[in-house]
Each structure stands twice: as C-alpha cells, then as structure tokens.
Short mmCIF file of the C-alpha atoms (twelve columns), coordinates in Angstrom:
data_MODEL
# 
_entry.id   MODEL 
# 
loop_
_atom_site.group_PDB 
_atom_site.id 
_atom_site.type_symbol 
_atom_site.label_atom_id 
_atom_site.label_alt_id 
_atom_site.label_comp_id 
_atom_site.label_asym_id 
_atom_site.label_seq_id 
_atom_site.Cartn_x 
_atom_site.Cartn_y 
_atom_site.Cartn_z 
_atom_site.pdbx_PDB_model_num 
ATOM 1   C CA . UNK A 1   147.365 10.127  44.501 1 
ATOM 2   C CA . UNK A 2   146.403 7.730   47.318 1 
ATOM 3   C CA . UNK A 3   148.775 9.021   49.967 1 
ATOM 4   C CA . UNK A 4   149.093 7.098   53.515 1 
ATOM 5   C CA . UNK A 5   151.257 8.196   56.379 1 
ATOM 6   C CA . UNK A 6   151.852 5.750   59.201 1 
ATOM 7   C CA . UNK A 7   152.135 7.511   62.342 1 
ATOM 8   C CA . UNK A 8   152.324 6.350   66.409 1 
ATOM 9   C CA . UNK A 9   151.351 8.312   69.589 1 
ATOM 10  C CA . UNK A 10  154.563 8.553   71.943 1 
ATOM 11  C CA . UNK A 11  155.109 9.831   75.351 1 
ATOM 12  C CA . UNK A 12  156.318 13.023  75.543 1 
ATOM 13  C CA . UNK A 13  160.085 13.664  75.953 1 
ATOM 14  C CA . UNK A 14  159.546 15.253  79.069 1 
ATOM 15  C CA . UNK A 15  157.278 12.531  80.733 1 
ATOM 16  C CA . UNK A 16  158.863 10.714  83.840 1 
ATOM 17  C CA . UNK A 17  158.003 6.872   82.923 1 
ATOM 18  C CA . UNK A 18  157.889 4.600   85.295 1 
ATOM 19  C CA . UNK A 19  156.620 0.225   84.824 1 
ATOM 20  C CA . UNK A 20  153.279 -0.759  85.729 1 
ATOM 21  C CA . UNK A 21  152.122 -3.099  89.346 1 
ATOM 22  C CA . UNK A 22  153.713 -6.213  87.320 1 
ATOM 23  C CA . UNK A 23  156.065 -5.092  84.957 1 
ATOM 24  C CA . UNK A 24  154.334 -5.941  81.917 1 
ATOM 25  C CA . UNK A 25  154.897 -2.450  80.491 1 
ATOM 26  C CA . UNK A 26  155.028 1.352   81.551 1 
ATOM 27  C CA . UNK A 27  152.365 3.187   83.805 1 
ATOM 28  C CA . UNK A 28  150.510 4.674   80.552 1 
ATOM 29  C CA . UNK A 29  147.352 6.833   83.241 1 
ATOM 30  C CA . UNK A 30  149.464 9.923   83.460 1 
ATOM 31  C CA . UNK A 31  151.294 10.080  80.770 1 
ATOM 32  C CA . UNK A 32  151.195 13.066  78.430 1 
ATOM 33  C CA . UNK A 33  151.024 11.640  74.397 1 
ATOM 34  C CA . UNK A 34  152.250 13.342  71.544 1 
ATOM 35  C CA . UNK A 35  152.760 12.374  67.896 1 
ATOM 36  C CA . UNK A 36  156.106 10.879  66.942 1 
ATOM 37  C CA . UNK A 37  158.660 13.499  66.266 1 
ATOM 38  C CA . UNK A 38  159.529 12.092  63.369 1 
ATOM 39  C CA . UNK A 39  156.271 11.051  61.861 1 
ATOM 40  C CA . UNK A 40  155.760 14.695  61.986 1 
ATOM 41  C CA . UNK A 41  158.319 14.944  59.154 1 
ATOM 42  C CA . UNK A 42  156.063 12.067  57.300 1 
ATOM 43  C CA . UNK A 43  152.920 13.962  57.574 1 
ATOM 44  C CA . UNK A 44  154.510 16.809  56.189 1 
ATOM 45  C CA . UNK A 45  155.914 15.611  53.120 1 
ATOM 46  C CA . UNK A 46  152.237 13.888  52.733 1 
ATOM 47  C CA . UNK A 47  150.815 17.174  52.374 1 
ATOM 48  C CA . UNK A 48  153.497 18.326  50.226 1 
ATOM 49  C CA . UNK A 49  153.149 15.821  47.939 1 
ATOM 50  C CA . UNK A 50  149.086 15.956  47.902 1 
ATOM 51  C CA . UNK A 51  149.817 20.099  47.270 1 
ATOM 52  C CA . UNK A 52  151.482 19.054  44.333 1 
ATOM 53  C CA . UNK A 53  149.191 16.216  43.034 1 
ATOM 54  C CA . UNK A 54  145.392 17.914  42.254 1 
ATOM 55  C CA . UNK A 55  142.977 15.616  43.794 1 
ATOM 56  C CA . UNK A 56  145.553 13.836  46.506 1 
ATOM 57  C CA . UNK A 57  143.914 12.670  49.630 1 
ATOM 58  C CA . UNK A 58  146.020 12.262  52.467 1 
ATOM 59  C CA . UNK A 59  145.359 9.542   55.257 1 
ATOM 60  C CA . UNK A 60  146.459 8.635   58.603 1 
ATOM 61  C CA . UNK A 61  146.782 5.419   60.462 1 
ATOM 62  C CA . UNK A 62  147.500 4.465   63.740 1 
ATOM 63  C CA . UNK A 63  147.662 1.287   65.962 1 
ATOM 64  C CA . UNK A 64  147.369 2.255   69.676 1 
ATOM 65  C CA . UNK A 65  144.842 2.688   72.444 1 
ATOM 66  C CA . UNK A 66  141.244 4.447   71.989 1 
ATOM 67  C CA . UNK A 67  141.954 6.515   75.240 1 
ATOM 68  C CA . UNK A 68  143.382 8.922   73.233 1 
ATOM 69  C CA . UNK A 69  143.427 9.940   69.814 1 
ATOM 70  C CA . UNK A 70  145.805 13.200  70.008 1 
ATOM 71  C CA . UNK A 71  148.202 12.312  67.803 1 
ATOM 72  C CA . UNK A 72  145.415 11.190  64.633 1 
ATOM 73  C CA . UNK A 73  143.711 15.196  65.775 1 
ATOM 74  C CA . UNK A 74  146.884 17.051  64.925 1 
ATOM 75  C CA . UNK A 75  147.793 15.310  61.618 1 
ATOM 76  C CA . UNK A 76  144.033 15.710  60.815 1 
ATOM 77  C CA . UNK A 77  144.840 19.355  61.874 1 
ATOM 78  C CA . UNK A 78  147.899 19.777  59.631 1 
ATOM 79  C CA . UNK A 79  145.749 18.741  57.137 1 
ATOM 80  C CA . UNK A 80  145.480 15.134  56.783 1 
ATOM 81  C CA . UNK A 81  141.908 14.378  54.708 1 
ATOM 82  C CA . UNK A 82  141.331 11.344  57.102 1 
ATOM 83  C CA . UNK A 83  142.298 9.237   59.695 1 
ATOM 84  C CA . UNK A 84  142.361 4.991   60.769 1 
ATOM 85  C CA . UNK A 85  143.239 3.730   64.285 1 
ATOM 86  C CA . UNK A 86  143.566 -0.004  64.583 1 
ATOM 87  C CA . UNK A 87  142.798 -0.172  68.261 1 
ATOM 88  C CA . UNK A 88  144.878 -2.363  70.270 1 
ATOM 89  C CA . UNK A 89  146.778 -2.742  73.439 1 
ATOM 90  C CA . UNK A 90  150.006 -1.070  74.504 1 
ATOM 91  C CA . UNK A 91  153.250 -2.943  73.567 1 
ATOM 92  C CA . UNK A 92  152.337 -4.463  70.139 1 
ATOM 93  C CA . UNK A 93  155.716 -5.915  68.613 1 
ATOM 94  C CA . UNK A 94  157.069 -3.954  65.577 1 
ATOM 95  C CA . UNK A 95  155.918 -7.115  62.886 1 
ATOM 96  C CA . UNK A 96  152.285 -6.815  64.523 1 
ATOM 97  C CA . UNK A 97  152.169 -3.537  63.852 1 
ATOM 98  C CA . UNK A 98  153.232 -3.466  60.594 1 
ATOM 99  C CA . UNK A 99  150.674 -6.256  59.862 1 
ATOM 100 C CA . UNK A 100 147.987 -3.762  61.399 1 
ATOM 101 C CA . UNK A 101 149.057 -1.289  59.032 1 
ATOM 102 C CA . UNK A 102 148.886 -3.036  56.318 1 
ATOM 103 C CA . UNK A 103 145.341 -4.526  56.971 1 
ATOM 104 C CA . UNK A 104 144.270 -0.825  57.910 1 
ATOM 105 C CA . UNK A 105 145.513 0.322   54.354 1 
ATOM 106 C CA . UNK A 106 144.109 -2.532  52.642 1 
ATOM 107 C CA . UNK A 107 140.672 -2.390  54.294 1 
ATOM 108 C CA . UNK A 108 140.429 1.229   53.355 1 
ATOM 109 C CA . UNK A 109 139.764 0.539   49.967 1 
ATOM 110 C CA . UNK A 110 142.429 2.581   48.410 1 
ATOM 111 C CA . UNK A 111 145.689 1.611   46.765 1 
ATOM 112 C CA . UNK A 112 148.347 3.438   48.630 1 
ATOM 113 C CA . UNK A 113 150.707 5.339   46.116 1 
ATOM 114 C CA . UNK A 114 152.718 6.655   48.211 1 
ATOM 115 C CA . UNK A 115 153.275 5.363   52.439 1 
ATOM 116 C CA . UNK A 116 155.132 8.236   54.124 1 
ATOM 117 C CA . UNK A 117 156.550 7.048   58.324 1 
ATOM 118 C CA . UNK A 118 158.866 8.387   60.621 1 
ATOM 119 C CA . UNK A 119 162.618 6.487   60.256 1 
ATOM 120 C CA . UNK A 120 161.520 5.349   63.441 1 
ATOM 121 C CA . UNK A 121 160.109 5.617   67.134 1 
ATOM 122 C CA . UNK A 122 161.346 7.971   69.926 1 
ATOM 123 C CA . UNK A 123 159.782 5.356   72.651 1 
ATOM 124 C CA . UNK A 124 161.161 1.670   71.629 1 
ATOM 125 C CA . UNK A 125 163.525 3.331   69.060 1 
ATOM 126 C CA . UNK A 126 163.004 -0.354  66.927 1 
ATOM 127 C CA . UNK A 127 163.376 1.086   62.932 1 
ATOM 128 C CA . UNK A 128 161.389 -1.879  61.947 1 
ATOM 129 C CA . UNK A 129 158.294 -0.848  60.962 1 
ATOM 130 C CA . UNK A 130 158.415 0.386   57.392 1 
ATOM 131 C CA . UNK A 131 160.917 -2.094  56.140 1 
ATOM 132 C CA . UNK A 132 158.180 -4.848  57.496 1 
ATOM 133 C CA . UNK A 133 155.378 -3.102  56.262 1 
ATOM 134 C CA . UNK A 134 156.868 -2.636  52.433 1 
ATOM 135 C CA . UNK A 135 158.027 -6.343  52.892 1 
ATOM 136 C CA . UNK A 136 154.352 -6.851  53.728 1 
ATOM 137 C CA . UNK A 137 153.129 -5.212  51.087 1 
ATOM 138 C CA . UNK A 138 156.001 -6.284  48.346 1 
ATOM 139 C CA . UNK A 139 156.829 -2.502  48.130 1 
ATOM 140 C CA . UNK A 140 160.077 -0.706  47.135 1 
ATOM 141 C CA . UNK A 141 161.394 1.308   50.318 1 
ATOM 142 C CA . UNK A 142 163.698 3.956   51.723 1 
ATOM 143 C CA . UNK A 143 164.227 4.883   55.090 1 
ATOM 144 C CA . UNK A 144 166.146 7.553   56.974 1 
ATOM 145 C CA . UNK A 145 165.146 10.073  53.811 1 
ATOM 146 C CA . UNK A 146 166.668 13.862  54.236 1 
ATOM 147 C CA . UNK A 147 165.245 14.988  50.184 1 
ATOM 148 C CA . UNK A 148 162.165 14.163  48.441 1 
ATOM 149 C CA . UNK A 149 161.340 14.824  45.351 1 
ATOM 150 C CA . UNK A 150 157.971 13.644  43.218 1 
ATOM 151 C CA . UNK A 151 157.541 14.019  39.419 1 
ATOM 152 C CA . UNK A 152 154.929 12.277  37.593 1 
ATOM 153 C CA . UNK A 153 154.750 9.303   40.160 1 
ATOM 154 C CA . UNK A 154 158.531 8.910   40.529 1 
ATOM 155 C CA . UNK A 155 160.760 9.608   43.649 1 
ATOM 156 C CA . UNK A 156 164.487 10.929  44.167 1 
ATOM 157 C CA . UNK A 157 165.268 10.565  47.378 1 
ATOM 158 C CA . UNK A 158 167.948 11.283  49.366 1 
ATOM 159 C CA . UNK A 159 169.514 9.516   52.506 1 
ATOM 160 C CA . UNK A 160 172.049 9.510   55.186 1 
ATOM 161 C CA . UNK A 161 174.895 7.133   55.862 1 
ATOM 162 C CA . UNK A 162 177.069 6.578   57.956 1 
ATOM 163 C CA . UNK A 163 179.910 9.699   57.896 1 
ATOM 164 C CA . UNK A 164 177.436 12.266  56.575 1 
ATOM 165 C CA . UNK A 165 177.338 10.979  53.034 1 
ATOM 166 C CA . UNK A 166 174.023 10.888  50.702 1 
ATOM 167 C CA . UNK A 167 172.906 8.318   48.922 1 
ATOM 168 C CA . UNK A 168 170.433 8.898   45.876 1 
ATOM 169 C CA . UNK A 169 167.957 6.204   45.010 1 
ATOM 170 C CA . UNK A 170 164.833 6.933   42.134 1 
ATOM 171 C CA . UNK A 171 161.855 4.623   42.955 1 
ATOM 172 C CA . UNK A 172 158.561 4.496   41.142 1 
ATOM 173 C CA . UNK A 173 155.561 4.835   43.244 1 
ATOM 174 C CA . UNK A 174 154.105 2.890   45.103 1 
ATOM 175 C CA . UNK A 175 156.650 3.065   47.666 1 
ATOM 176 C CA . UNK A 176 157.244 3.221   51.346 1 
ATOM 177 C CA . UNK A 177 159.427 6.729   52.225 1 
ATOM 178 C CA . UNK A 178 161.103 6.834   56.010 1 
ATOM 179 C CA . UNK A 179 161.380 10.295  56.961 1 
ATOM 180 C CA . UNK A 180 164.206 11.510  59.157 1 
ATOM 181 C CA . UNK A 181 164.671 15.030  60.379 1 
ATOM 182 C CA . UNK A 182 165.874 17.552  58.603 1 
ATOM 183 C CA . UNK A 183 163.297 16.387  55.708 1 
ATOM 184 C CA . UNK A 184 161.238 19.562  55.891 1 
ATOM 185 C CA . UNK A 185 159.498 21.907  58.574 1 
ATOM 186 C CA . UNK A 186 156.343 20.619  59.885 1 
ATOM 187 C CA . UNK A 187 154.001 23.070  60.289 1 
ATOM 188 C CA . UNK A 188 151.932 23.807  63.098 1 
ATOM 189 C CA . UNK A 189 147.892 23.240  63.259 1 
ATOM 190 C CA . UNK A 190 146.491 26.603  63.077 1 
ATOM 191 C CA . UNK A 191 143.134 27.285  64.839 1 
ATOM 192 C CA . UNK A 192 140.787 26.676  61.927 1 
ATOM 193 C CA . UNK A 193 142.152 23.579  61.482 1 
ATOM 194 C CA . UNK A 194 141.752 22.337  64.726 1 
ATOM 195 C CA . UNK A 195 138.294 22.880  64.540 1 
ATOM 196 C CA . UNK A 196 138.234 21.580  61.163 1 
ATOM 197 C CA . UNK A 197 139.796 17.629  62.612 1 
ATOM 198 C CA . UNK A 198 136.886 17.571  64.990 1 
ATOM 199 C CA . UNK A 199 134.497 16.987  61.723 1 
ATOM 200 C CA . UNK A 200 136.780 14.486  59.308 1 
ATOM 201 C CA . UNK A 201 136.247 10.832  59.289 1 
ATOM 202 C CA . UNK A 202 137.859 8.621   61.727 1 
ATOM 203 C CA . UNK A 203 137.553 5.130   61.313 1 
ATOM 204 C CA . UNK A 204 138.215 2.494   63.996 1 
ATOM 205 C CA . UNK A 205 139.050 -1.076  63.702 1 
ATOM 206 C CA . UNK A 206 140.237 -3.977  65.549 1 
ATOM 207 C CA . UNK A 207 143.132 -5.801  65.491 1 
ATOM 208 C CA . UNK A 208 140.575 -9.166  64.132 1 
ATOM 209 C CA . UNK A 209 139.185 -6.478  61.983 1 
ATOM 210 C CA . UNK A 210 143.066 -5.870  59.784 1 
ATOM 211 C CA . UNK A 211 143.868 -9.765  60.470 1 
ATOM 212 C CA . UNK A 212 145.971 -9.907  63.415 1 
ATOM 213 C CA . UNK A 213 146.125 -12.406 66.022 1 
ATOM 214 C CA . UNK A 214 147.853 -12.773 69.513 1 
ATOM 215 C CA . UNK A 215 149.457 -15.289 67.046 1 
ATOM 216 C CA . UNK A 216 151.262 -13.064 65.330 1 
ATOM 217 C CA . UNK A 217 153.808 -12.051 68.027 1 
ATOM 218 C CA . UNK A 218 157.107 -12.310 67.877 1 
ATOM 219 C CA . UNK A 219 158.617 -10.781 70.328 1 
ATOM 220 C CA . UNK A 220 157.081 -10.819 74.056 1 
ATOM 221 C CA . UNK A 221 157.955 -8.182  76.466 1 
ATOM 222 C CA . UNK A 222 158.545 -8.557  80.076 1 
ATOM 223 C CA . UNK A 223 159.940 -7.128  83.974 1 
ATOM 224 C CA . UNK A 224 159.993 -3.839  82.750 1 
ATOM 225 C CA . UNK A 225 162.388 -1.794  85.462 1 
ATOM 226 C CA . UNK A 226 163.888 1.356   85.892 1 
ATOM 227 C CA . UNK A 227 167.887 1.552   85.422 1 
ATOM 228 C CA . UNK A 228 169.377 1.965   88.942 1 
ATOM 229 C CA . UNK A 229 169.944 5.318   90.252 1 
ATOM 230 C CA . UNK A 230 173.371 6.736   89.740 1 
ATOM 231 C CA . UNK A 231 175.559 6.674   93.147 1 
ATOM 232 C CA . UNK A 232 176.574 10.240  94.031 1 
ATOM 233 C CA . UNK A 233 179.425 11.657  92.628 1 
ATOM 234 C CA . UNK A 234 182.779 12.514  94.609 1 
ATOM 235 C CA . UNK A 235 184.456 15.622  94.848 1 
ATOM 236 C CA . UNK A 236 188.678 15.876  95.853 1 
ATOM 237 C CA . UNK A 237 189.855 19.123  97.012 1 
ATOM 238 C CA . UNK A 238 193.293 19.415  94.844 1 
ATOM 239 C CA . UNK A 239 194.012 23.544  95.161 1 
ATOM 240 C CA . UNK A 240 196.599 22.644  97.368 1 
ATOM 241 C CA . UNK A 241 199.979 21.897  95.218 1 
ATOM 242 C CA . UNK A 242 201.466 20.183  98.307 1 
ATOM 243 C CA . UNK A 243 198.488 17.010  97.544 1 
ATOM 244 C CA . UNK A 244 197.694 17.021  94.366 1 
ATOM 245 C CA . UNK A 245 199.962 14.273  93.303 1 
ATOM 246 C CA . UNK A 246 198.466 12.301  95.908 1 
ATOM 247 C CA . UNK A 247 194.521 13.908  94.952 1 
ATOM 248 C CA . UNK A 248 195.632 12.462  90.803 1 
ATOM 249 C CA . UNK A 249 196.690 9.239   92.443 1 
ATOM 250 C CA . UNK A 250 193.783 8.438   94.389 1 
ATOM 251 C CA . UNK A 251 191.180 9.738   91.353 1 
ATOM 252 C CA . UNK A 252 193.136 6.620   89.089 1 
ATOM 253 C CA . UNK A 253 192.795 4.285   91.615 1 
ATOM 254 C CA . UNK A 254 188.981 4.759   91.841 1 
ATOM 255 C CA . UNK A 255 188.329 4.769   88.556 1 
ATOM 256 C CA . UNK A 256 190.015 1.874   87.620 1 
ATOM 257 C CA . UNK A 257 189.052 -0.483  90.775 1 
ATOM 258 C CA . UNK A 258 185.736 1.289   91.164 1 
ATOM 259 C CA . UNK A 259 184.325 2.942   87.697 1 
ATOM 260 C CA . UNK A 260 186.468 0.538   86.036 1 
ATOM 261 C CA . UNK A 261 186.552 3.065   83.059 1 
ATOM 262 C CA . UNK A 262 190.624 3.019   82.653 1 
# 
C-alpha cells in the first residue's frame, strides 16, 4: 500500500505568541515547533496499517517553512519511509494547503491508498483540510475517526458525534481518514530511529512546483492582536453576618451593570 499522512508543524502549547511589527501574522523567531498533536494519531495508524500490509511505504508531507523541519524528523523517526515539504510562507489558507497537498502527493509518483491527517489543527483550529483535500482528489472521507480497521483494502471506521455516539462507515480504499484522539497511542522515536531520519529522503518543493498560486487564496489574514488583558478581579469581605446581605447585593449589581453576565 501507498500510504500518505498529511501532517503540519504547530507551536507548542506552551509557547507565549505574540503578532509580528505589522500584524500580518504571529512572531514565528522564537517560537518552539512541534508536530500537530493530532497528526501524531495519523502517523500512527500509518504505521499500523503499513505493519499490516507487507511492502507498505509510509510518507509524509508538509507545507510550511524550510527553517525547520522538526516535525517531518520525528514522523521519519516513528518510522515514516519518507518525507515531502512543500515550502511556503506562514499563514497559507486551509484550500491552499490542501491544493499543496495534493500536488505534493501527485508529484510523488505514487497513488495514495490510503491519506491518514489529524481531525484538525491545534494553531488555527480550521477542520478544513482533509475534507478539501479528498474533494480535491474526488476521494471518499472520514474525519474525527476514534477505530480503524483495514482488511484487504477496506476500512471500518468509527467516529464521534455529537453526545458521545459512534457512527460506523466501511469505505474502500483510497480514502482520506481524520484521526482524532483516542485513535491509538503514538509511540515515541526511540534513539536508533532518530539517527535513522537523518539518512531518509526528503524532498522539497515549491508552492509553483505542486501548482499553487498567490491566486489561489481565499481567505486573507490580517491585524493580528492579542485579546485584551483581563481587569483584576475583586474580592468582598462577607464573614461578617451583619453585611452580607448588603456584600450579595452589591456582587449582583456588578455583575449585571458591569460583567453583564446575569
């Protein structure tokens, strides 16, 4: 099997972001990058399926910036076969990206049999990307997956709803698969591994390269801004019973003329 797995490079959950001089996008110099949590679930399930399919090959792509290629390292390091970055600028809309993707997958060569991504992206949190892409590509999908099963080229797949319910769907490959947590356990890059990533192929392209043009937008991003700080809370000292009527009373005013919660 010709198994893909879209992945992006995200700031880390812990990174204080802050917008650029003119607001264009975020201040990307000291920001710490890590693979999507939940494309970690898509790699995964790659290499399951390629441990169940003799003679699978499993390959990464990314659209992003060349000044760092961590996350493409540690799927190579999971043990991903190979790896694609499309390189582009920061804040590519989600229907350009998909359109990289799916130039990046067609220029490879291979006929995808299976396209494994996260249900979507901790940074812009969008969950357009894989419908666009199997649109793109006139592909079967299902996102938000929690069980995967393969037999013989065929998919049951499990998702959430709304409530905590499951739906079941059977698709035959090929097929885009959303992966949500829960899916499996991604495992960790072990030390020969890393070493091993340094030495598999890495191809880079351009965004001319998979047929994308500044064209292609549709969405244009602007006056990125922090949200305003929160004003400091208030304390009322209501131990004494003689004021505590008085301490309720004055806690409703504010937050319905101030908070305007109530």
């Amino acid at each position: 099997m010709n198994i893909f797995v879209c992945i992006k490079q995200v700031p880390d959950t812990e990174t204080k972001v802050t917008p650029n001089g003119d607001g264009s996008y975020i201040e990307t110099s000291s920001i710490k990058w890590i693979m999507n949590p939940y494309d970690e679930f898509a790699v995964e399930q790659a290499l399951l399926t390629k441990a169940a399919n003799s003679g699978s090959t499993v390959t990464v792509v990314r659209v992003g910036g060349v000044k760092d290629t961590e996350a493409l390292r540690t799927a190579l390091a999971m043990g991903a076969d190979e790896a694609i970055l499309v390189e582009s600028g920061d804040n590519l809309d989600s229907y350009m990206t998909a359109k990289a993707l799916k130039g990046a997958i067609e220029k490879s060569g291979k006929t995808p049999d299976v396209i494994f991504t996260g249900k979507q992206a901790i940074d812009d949190d969008c969950l357009q990307v894989p419908q666009l892409l199997a649109q793109m590509l006139g592909l079967p999908s299902v996102s938000v997956v929690v069980e995967c099963a393969e037999d013989g080229g065929k998919f049951t797949l499990k998702r959430e709803v709304e409530g905590g319910a499951l739906e079941v769907y059977e698709v035959n490959s090929p097929a885009v698969i959303a992966c949500n947590k829960g899916l499996n356990t991604p495992r960790y890059a072990s030390l020969p591994g890393i070493m091993k990533a340094k030495r598999k192929p890495l191809a880079q392209h351009s965004l001319a390269d998979v047929g994308v043009a500044d064209s292609d937008a549709r969405v244009k991003y602007s006056n990125f801004q922090l949200p305003p700080e929160k004003p400091a809370g208030k304390k009322f000292d209501a131990m004494d019973e003689a004021n505590q009527a008085s301490v309720v009373a004055e806690v409703v005013k504010l937050l319905r003329e101030e908070a305007k919660v109530i």
